[in-house]
C-alpha positions in Angstrom: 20.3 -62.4 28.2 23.0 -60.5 28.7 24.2 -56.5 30.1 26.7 -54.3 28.5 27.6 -51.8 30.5 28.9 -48.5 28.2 27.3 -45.5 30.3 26.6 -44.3 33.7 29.5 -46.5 35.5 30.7 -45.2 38.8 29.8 -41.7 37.8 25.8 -40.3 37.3 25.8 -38.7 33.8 25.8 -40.7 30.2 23.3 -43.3 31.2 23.6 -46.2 28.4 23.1 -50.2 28.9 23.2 -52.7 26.1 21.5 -55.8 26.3 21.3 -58.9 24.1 18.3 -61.3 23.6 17.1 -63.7 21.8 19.6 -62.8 18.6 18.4 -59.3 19.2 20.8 -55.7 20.7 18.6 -53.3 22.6 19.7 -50.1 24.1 18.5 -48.6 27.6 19.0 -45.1 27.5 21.6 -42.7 25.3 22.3 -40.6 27.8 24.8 -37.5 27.4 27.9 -37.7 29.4 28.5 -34.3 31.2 31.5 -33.3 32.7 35.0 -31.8 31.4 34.5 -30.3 28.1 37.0 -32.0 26.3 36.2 -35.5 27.7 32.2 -35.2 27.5 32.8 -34.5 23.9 35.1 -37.3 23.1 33.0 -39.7 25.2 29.5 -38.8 23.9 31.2 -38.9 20.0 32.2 -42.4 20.0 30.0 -45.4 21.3 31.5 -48.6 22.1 29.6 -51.1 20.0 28.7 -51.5 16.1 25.2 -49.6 16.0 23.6 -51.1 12.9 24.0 -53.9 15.3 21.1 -52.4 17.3 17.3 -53.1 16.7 15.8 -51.2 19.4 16.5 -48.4 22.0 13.8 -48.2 25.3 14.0 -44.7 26.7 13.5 -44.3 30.4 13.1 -40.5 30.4 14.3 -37.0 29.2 16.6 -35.8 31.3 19.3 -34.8 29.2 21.6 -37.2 30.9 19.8 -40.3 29.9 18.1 -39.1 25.9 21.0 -36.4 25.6 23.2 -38.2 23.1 20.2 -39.7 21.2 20.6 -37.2 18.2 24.0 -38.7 17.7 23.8 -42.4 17.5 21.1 -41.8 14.8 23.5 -39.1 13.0 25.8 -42.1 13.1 23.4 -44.1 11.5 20.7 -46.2 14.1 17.2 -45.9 12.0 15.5 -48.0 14.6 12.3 -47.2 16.8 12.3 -45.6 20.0 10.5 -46.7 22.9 9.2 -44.3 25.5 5.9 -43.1 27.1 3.8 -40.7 25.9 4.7 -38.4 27.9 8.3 -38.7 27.2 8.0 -38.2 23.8 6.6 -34.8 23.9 8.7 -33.8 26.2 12.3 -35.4 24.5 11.0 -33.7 21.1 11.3 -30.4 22.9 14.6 -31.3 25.3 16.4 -32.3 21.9 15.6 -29.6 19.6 16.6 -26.9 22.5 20.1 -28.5 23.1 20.6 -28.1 19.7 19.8 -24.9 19.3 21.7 -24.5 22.4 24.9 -26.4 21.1 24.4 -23.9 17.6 24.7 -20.7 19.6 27.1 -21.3 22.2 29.4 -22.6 19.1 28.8 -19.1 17.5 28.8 -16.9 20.4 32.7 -18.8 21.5 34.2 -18.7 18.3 33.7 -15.1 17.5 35.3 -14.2 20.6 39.1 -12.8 20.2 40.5 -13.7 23.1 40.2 -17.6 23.8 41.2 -20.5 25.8 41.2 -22.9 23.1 42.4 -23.8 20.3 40.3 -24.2 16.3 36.4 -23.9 16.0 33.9 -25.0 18.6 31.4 -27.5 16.3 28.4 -28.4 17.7 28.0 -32.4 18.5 24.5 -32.3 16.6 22.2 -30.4 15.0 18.6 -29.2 14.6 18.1 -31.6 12.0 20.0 -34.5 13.9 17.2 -33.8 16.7 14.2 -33.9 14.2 15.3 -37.0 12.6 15.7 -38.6 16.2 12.2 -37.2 17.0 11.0 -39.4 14.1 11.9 -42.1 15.5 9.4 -42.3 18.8 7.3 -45.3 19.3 5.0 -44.1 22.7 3.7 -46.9 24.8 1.4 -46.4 27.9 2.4 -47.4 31.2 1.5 -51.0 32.4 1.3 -52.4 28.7 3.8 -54.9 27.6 4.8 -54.2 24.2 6.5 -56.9 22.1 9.7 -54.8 20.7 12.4 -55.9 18.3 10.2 -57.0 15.7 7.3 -59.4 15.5 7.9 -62.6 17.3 10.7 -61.5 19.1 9.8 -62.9 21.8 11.4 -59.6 23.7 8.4 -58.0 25.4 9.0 -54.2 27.5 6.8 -52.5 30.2 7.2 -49.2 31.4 5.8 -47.9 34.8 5.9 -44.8 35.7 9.1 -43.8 38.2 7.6 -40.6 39.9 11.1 -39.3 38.9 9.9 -36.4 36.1 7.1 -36.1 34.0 6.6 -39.4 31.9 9.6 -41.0 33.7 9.4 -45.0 33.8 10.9 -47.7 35.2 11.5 -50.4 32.4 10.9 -54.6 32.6 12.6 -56.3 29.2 11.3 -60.0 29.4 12.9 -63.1 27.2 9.7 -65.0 27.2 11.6 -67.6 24.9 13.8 -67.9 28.3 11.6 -66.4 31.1 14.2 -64.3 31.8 13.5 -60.7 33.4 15.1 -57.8 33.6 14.4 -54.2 35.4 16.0 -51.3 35.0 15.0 -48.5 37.2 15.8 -45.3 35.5 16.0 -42.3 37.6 13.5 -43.3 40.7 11.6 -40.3 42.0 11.0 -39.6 45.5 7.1 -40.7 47.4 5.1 -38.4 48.1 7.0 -35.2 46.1 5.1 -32.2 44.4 3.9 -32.4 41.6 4.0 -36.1 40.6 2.3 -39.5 41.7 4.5 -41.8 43.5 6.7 -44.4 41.7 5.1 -47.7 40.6 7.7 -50.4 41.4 8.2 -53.6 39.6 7.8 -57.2 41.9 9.7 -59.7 39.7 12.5 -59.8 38.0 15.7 -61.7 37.7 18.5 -59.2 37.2 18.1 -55.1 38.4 20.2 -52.2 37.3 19.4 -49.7 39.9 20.3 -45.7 40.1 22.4 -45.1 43.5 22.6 -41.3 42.9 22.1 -40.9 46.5 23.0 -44.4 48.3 23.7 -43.5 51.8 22.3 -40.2 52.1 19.2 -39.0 53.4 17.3 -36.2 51.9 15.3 -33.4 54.3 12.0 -34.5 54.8 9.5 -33.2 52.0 7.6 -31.5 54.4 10.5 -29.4 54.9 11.3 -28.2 51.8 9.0 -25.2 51.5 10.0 -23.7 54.6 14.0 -24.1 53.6 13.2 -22.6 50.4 11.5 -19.9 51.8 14.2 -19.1 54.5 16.7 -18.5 51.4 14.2 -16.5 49.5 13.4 -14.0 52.3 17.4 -14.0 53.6 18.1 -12.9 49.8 15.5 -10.0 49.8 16.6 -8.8 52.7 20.3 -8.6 51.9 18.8 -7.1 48.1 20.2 -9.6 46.1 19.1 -11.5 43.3 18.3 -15.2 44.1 19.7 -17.5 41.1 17.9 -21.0 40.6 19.5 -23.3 38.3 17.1 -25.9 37.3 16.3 -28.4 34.8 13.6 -27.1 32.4 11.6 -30.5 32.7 10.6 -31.3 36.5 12.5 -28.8 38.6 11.4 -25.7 37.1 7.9 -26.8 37.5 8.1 -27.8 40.9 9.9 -24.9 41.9 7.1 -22.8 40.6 4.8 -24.9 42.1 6.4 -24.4 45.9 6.9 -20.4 45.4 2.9 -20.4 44.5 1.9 -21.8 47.7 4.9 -20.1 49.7 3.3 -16.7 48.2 -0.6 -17.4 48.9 0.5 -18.4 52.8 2.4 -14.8 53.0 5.4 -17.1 53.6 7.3 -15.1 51.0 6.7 -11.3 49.8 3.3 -11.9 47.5 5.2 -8.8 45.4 8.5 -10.2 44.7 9.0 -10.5 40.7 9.9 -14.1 39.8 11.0 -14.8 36.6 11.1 -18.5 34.4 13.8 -17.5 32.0 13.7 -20.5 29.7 11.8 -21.1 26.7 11.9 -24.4 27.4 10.5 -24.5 30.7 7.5 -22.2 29.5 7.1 -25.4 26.3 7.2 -27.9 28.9 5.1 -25.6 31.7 2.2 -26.5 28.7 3.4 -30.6 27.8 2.2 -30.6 31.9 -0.9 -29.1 31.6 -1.6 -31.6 28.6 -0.6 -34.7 30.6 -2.5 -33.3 34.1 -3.4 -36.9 34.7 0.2 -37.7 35.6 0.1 -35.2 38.0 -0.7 -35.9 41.8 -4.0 -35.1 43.1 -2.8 -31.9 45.2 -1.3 -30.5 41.8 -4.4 -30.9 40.1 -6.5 -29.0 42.9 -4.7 -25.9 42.4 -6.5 -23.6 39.7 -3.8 -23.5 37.7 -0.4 -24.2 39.2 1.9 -22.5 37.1 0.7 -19.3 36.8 -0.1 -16.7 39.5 0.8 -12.8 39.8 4.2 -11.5 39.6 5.5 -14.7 37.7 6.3 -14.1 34.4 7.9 -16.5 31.9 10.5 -15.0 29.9 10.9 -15.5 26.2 13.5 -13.1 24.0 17.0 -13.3 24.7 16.4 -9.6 25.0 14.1 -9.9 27.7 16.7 -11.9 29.3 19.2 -9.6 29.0 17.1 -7.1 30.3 16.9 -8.7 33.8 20.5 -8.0 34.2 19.9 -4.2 34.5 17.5 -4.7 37.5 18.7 -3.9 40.3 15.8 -4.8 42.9 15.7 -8.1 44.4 14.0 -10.6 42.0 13.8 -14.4 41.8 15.3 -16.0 38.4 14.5 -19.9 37.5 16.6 -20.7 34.4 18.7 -23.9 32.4 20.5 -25.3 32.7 20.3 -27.5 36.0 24.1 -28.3 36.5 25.0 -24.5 35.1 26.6 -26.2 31.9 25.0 -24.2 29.4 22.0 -21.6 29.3 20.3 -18.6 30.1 21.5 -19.1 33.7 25.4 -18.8 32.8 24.8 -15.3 31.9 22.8 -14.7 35.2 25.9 -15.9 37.0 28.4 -14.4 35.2 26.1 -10.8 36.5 25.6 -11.6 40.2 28.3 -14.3 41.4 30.0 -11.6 42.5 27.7 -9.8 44.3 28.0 -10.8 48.2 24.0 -9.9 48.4 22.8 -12.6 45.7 22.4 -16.5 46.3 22.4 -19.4 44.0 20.4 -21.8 45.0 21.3 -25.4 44.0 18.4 -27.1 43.5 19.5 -30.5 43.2 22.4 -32.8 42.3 25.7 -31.4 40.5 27.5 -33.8 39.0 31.0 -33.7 39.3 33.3 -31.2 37.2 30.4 -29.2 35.7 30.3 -25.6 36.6 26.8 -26.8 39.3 29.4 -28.6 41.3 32.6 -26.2 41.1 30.2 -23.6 42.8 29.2 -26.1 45.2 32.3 -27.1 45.9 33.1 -23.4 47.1 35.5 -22.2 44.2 36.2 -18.6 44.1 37.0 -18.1 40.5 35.5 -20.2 38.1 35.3 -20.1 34.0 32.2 -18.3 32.7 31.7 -17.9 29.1 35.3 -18.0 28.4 36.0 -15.0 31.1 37.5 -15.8 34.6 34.8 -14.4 37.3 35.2 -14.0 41.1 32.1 -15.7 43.2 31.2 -13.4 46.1 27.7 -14.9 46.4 26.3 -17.5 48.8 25.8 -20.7 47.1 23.5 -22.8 48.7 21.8 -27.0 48.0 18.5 -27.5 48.7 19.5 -31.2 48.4 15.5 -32.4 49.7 14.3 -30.9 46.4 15.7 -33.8 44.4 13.9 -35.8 42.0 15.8 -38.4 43.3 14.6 -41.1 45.6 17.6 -41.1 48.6 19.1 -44.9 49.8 16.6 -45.4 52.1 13.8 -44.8 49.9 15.1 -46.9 47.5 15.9 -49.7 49.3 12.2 -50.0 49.9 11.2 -48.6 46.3 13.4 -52.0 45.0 12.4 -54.6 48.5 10.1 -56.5 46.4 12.5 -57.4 44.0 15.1 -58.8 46.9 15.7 -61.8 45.2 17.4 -60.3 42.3 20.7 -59.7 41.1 21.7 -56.2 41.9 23.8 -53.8 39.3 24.4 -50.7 40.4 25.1 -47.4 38.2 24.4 -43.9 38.2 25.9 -43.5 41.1 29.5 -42.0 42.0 31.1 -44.5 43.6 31.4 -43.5 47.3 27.4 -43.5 47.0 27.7 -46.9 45.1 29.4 -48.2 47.7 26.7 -47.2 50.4 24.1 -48.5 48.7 25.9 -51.6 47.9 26.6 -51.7 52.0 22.9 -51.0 53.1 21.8 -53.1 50.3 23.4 -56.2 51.9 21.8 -55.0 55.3 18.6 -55.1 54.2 19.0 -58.7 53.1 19.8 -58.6 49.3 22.5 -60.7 48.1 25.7 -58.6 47.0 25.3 -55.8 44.6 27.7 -55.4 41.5 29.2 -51.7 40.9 29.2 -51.9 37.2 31.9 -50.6 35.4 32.5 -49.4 31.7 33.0 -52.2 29.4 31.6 -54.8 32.5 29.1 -58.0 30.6 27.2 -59.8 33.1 25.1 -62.8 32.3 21.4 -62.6 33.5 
């Protein structure tokens, strides 16, 4: 068995691992790459191996930085099945088709601007169709089932279980039981004990891990915590009469955003009269994939009468409704896509109330670096919006405990029973690599590997 690494490699975005067995290529992840315009476009347009080559692709979940680029490698030509849970099926079908549509009208609205920064026609990377077609391709497995993948008598055998990480997330085991050779791939590992979802389900055995070090070293704000942070920002916003500005991935965050502002409401904690708005289309499809997989959920979720709906919260749908928040001017709460400020109804919300001193944006979670998310974080004072330069005036805060992301520690102990492995890291800038690597090594594994780009390992 061997690892290719081509994705994810001392940075966090474009995860994409390709391994050979038994005569057969298999593909973890096709993750989008998102950073610099130019060079997330050149990187997610080429791949770096033949892809008729490929017989089979296992996805981990659909984040748009791991299923993201999926549409293009089967524009390019892979007509292979796509592994995935149930769960992340539904959910990719939707993730797809919306950047897309996303990719469609961005190119439209950019190129029949006069004034520009750049030079020929913006094209979009796929299309609507490309999605479908990609769509077409899901093969759904349950958790805990090995699945024989690759074709009949492979040998090659996968298991998924479930990584707490988003709806549907997993964790994935490839076994060579020609070989007895085992490998894990963690995916995106959520955090124990968050809202919303049931704690990850870690693997025991395995010979060979590529692990996620998105936060190796740090250490998020205990969950317990996070509703009263949240609701310190809401109530400093109202009371400067601003606009509060939440970023947030349509699958996962969104929901457990709303989820959090439900109970911070019923408790009083935050004015039970403040409008808060879900301005995705997206989200609001997703809002309902959750309600159709409720057993996923964790058992406080599914006490609450219905956790994504209460007064006051209203999920938006036209882009004219959309637009129409923009005339407010009474405080208001505004959930919207993208989650790293890349794309989406929440550019145009920026490019409003950045300015204003009174409003926050509220960072709900990792930025990766050189998207828009982290420029704001950073603390820039003029960034590119929507090909106009605006000046940012409001306070920009990270609710970094929010994460879906388990932090070091918790994944130290998320991976312990698998100690005796070989340890590759990625996702995972490398100053966190690095950390993880280090406590890794404390905590009695043998050395971990930072993988890099173009890096083959032997398992």
């Amino acid at each position: 068995m061997e690892i290719h690494f081509h994705g994810a490699c001392r940075t966090v975005t474009g995860s994409l691992h390709e391994i050979r067995a038994a005569g057969k290529v298999l593909l973890l992840d096709v993750g989008a790459f998102q950073g610099r315009r130019e060079e997330a476009r050149r990187i997610n347009a080429t791949f770096d191996f033949d892809i008729a080559s490929v017989d089979a692709v296992v996805l981990s979940h659909a984040h748009a930085d791991h299923c993201g680029n999926l549409p293009n490698l089967v524009k390019q030509g892979y007509a292979g099945p796509i592994f995935c849970t149930p769960a992340t099926a539904a959910v990719t079908a939707l993730m797809l088709v919306d950047a897309a549509k996303i990719q469609e009208e961005d190119a439209a609205y950019l190129n029949q601007k006069t004034e520009k920064s750049w030079q020929g026609e913006i094209v979009p990377l796929f299309t609507r169709q490309d999605a479908i077609d990609t769509i077409e391709r899901f093969v759904p497995i349950a958790y805990r089932k090995p699945t024989e993948i690759a074709g009949a008598g492979s040998g090659l055998f996968v298991e998924l279980r479930d990584a707490g990480h988003t709806l549907g997330s997993a964790a994935v085991r490839l076994t060579d039981t020609r070989t007895g050779k085992r490998l894990v791939f963690t995916g995106d590992v959520g955090r124990p004990n968050a809202p919303l979802l049931q704690n990850p389900d870690p693997f025991s055995e395995a010979n060979a891990v590529i692990s996620e070090c998105t936060y190796g070293g740090k250490t998020h704000a205990p969950m317990s915590e996070i509703p009263a942070l949240l609701a310190g920002v809401v109530n400093q916003t109202v009371n400067r009469g601003g606009v509060l500005m939440i970023p947030a991935f349509a699958l996962g965050r969104t929901q457990v955003m709303v989820e959090i502002l439900h109970q911070l409401r019923d408790r009083g904690a935050i004015p039970r009269n403040l409008p808060i708005y879900v301005d995705s289309p997206l989200a609001t499809r997703l809002t309902d994939v959750h309600r159709k997989f409720y057993d996923l959920l964790d058992e406080e979720t599914r006490r609450m009468l219905d956790p994504f709906d209460f007064p006051n919260l209203t999920y938006v749908g036209t882009p004219q409704e959309s637009r129409e928040l923009n005339a407010r001017r009474d405080p208001f709460i505004v959930i919207a896509g993208s989650g790293m400020c890349e794309s989406g109804r929440i550019v145009h919300h920026l490019k409003h109330h950045v300015h204003d001193p009174r409003s926050t944006l509220l960072l709900p979670g990792y930025q990766a670096a050189n998207t828009l998310g982290r420029r704001l974080q950073d603390g820039e004072k003029l960034v590119w919006m929507l090909g106009d330069r605006i000046p940012v005036r409001c306070g920009v805060q990270t609710l970094q405990g929010l994460s879906a992301h388990a932090d070091g520690g918790e994944l130290i102990r998320y991976c312990k029973p698998l100690r005796g492995a070989s340890v590759y890291l990625v996702h995972g800038e490398v100053p966190q690599a690095e950390a993880h690597a280090a406590a890794l090594a404390a905590a009695g594994f043998g050395m971990a590997t930072i993988a890099t780009r173009g890096d083959v390992v032997a398992v």
